[in-house]
C-alpha positions in Angstrom: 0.0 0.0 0.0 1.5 3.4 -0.7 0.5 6.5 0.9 0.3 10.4 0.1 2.7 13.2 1.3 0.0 14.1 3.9 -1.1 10.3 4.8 2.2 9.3 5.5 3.4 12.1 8.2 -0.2 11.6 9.9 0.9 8.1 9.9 3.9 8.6 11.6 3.0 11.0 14.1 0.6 7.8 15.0 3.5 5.2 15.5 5.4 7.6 17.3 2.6 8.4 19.6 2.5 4.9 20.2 6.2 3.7 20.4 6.4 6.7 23.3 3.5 5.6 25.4 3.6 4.4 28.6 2.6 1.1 27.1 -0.2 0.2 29.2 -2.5 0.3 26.3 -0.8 -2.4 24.3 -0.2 -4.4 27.2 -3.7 -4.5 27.7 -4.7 -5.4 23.9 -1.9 -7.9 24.3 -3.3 -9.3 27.6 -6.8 -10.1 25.6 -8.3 -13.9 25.9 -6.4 -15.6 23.4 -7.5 -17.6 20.6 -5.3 -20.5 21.7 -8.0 -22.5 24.0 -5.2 -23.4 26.2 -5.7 -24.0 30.9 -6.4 -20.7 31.2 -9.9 -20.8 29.0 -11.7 -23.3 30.9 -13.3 -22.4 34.3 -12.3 -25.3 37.0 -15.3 -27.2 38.2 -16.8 -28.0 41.6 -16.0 -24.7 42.8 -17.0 -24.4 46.7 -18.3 -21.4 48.1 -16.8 -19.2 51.0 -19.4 -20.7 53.7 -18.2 -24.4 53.1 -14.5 -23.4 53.3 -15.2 -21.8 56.6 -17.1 -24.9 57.8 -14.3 -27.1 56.5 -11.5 -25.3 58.2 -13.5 -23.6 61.2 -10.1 -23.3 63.5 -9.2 -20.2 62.0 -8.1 -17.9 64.9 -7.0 -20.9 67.0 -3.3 -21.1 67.4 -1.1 -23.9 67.4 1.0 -25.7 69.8 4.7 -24.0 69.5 6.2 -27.3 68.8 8.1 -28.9 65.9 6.7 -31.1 63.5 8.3 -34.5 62.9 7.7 -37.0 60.5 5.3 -39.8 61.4 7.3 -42.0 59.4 9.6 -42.1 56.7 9.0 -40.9 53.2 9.8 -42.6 50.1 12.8 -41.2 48.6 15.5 -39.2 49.5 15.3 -35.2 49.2 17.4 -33.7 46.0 19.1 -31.9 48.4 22.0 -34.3 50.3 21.1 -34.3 53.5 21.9 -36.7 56.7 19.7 -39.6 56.4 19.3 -39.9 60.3 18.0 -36.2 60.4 14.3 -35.4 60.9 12.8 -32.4 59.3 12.2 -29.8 61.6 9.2 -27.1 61.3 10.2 -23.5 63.1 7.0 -22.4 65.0 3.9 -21.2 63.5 3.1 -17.6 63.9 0.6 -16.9 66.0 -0.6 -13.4 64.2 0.2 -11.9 60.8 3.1 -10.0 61.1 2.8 -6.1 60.8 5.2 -5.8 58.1 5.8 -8.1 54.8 8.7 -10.3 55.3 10.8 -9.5 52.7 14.3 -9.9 52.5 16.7 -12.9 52.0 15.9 -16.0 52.7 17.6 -16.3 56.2 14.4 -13.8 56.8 11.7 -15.7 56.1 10.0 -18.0 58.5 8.6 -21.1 57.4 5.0 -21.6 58.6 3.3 -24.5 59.6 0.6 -26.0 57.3 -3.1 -25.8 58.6 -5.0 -26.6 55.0 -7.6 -28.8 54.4 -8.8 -30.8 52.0 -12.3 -30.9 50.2 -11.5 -34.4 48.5 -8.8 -36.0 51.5 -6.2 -39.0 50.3 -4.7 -41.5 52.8 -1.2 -41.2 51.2 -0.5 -43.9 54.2 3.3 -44.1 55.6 4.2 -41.6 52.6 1.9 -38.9 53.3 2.8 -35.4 52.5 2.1 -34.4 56.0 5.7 -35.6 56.4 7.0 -32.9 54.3 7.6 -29.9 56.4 7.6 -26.9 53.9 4.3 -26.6 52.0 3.1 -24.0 49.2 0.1 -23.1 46.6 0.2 -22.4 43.1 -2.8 -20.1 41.6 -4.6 -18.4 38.8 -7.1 -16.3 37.7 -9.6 -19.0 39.2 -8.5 -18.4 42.7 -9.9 -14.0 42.1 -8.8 -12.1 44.9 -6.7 -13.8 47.8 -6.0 -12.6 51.1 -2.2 -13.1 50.9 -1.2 -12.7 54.2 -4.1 -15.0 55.8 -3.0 -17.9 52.8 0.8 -17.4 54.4 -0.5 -17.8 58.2 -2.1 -20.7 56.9 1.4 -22.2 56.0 2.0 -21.3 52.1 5.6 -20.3 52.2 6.2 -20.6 48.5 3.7 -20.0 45.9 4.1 -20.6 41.7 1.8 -17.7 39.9 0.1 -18.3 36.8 1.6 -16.3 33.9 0.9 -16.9 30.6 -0.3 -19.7 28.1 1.2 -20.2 24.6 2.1 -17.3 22.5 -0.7 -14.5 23.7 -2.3 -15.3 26.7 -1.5 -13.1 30.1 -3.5 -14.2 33.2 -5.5 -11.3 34.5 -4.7 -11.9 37.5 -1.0 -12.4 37.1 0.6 -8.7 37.6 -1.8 -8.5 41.3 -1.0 -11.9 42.6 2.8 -11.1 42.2 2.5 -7.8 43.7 0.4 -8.9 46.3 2.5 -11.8 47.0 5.7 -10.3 47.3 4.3 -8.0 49.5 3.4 -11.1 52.0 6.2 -12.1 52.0 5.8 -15.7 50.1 8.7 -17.1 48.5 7.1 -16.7 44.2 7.9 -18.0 40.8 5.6 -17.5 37.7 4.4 -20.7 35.3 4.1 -20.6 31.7 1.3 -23.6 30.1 2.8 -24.9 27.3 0.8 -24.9 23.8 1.7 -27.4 21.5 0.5 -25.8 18.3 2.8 -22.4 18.6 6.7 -21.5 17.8 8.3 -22.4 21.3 10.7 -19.4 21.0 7.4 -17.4 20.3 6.1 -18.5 23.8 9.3 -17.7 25.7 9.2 -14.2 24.6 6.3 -13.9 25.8 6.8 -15.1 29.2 10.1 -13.1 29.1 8.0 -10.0 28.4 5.4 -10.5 31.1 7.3 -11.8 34.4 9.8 -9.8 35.4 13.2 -10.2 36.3 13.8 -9.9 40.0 15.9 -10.2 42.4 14.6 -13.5 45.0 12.3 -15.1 42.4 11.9 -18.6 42.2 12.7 -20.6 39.0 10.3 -20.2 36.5 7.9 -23.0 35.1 6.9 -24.6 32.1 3.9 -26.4 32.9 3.8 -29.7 30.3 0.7 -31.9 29.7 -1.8 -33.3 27.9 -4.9 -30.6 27.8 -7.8 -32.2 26.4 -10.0 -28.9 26.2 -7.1 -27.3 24.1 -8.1 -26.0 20.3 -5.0 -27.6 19.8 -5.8 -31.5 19.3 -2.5 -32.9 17.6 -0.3 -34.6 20.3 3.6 -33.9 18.8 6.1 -37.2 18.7 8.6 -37.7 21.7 11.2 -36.5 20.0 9.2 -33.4 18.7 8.3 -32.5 22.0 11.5 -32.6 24.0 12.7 -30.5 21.0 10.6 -27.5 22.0 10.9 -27.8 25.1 14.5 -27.1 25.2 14.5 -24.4 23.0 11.6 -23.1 25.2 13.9 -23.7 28.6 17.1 -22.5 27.2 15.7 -19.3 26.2 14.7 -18.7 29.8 17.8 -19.6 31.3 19.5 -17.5 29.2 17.4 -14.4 30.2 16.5 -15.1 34.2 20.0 -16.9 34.6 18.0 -19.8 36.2 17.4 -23.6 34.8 13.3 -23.5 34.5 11.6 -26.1 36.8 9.4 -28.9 34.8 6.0 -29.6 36.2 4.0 -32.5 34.5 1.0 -34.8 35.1 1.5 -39.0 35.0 -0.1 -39.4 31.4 2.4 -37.0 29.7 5.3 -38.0 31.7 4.9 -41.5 30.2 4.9 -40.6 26.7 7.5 -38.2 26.4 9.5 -37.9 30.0 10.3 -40.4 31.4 14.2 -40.6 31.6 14.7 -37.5 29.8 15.9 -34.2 31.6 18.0 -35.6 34.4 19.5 -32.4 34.9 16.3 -30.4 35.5 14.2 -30.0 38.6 10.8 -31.5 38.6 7.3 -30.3 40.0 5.3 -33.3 39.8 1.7 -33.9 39.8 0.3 -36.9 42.0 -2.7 -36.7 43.8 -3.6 -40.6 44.6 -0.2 -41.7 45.4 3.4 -40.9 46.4 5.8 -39.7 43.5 8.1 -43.1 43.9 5.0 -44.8 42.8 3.8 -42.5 40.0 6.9 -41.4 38.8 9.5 -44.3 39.8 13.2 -43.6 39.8 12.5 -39.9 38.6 14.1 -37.4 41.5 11.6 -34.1 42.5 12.0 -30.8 44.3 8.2 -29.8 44.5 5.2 -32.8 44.9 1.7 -31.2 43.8 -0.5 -33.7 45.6 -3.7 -32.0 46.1 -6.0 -30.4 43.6 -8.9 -29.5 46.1 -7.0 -27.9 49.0 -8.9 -25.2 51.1 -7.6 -22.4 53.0 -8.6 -19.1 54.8 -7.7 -16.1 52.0 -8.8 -18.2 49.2 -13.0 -18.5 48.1 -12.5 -21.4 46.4 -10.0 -24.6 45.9 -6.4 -24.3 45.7 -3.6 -26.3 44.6 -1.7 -27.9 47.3 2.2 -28.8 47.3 4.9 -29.2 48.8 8.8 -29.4 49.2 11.0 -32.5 48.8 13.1 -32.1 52.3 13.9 -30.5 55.6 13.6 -26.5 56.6 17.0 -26.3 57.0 17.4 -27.7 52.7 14.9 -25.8 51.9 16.6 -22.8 53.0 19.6 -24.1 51.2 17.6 -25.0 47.7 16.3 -20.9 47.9 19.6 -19.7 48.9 21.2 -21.3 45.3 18.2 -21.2 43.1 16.8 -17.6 43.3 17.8 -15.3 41.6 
């Protein structure tokens, strides 16, 4: 198309209006629903209302015993972190009110809280229960709306993975809030990315890149790797395909946030493309019926996602439940050499 004398400064005069903006307008045409139908499109079901949370967890405002938290017996699996084998996790007290102040800082700073969640759809993990574990955390969405940070971190979530984008085009709208808000509590956060398997995997990393920001005390981001059977993208890629853009999808992060991305994954796509692969990757693994060892045999984890219906005080709604393979004290360490 060309253009007139006249058309063409009016036309620049446009461009440059827009390249000098503050940006918040394109960011919010880019932030738009995509036309990907990726995890973020499809509203969660079963979702329980505020009353039946309260009833389910109705010791809210009752302190706990000051006391450590030992294992009840031993957990499958060693931690990724070395550790003494005759050494039991150890829980620092719970707080017994929110503090006055976030508790930011470096991780020496930050007390680990006792979990007091419950569960809408309970699992008898048995002798490997996560119970065992002592440091526990969330991961959330839009789905989760507005969350009362500092009651969900009293209520023992002393990490938390924020959703941040899907495929190519996709921004959570909740995303920019939850990761002020939960810095601002003082949680220990990361941001996600759900992986669509119909776009450019470089495509999807600079997206994420442009959306999370880099920060000082982050967690290692995510790329979130399954089978999505409400996707509008239907073909499922060969092995080798989709280790392929995966690691061009994790190198570019690493590259930019000078961190190895964390791979979280479900048992069905773990079988068909994982298993054995990445051995020098961390793993966030989902298993809510059984321990990892079982589910995932021989395949080492830092974070065990073992409850999709979890309840909590600061949350209307379910919640993803998880938590960290090992001790305080290793969990201090992990943090200390994998932020940022």
């Amino acid at each position: 198309m060309r253009f007139s004398g006249v058309s063409a400064v009016v036309f620049s005069c446009v461009v440059l209006a827009a390249c000098t903006s503050t940006g918040s307008g394109v960011d919010e045409i880019l932030a738009k629903p995509s036309l990907e139908t990726t995890s973020s499109i499809v509203k969660p079901e079963d979702i329980v209302p505020p009353a039946a949370i309260g009833a389910a967890a109705s010791d809210e405002g009752q302190p706990e015993e000051l006391t450590a938290l030992a294992p009840s017996a031993p957990v499958p699996d060693m931690p990724v972190i070395a550790a003494p084998e005759t050494r039991k996790p150890s829980v620092e007290p719970a707080a017994l009110v929110v503090p006055a102040k976030p508790l930011v800082g470096t991780f020496e700073e930050r007390r680990v809280y006792r979990h007091r969640f419950r569960d809408a759809k309970p699992i008898n993990f048995g002798r490997a229960s996560p119970k065992a574990l002592a440091v526990h955390g969330v991961d959330v969405s839009r789905w989760q709306g507005e969350i009362d940070w500092e009651k969900l971190r009293a209520q023992g979530a002393n990490f938390v993975y924020i959703k941040a984008t899907d495929g190519g085009d996709h921004l959570d709208p909740m995303f920019r809030t939850n990761w002020r808000r939960a810095g601002e509590a003082g949680l220990h956060r990361g941001a996600y990315h759900f992986f669509y398997w119909c776009r450019v995997a470089s495509e999807q990393a600079d997206w994420f890149i442009r959306n999370v920001p880099k920060v000082k005390g982050a967690l290692p981001p995510v790329i979130d790797v399954e089978w999505n059977h409400e996707s509008s993208c239907k073909q499922r890629l060969s092995r080798k395909r989709v280790l392929e853009k995966m690691q061009v999808f994790m190198d570019k992060l690493e590259r930019h946030y000078g961190q190895r991305p964390i791979i979280y994954t479900a048992p069905d796509f773990y079988r068909d493309n994982l298993r054995g692969e990445f051995q020098d990757y961390h793993f966030w693994l989902r298993s809510v019926a059984a321990h990892p060892s079982k589910v995932y045999p021989g395949r080492k984890w830092v974070f065990w996602q073992y409850s999709g219906s979890g309840l909590s005080h600061g949350v209307d709604g379910r919640i993803d439940l998880n938590a960290f393979h090992g001790s305080v004290d290793e969990w201090h360490r992990w943090v200390a050499t994998s932020t940022r």
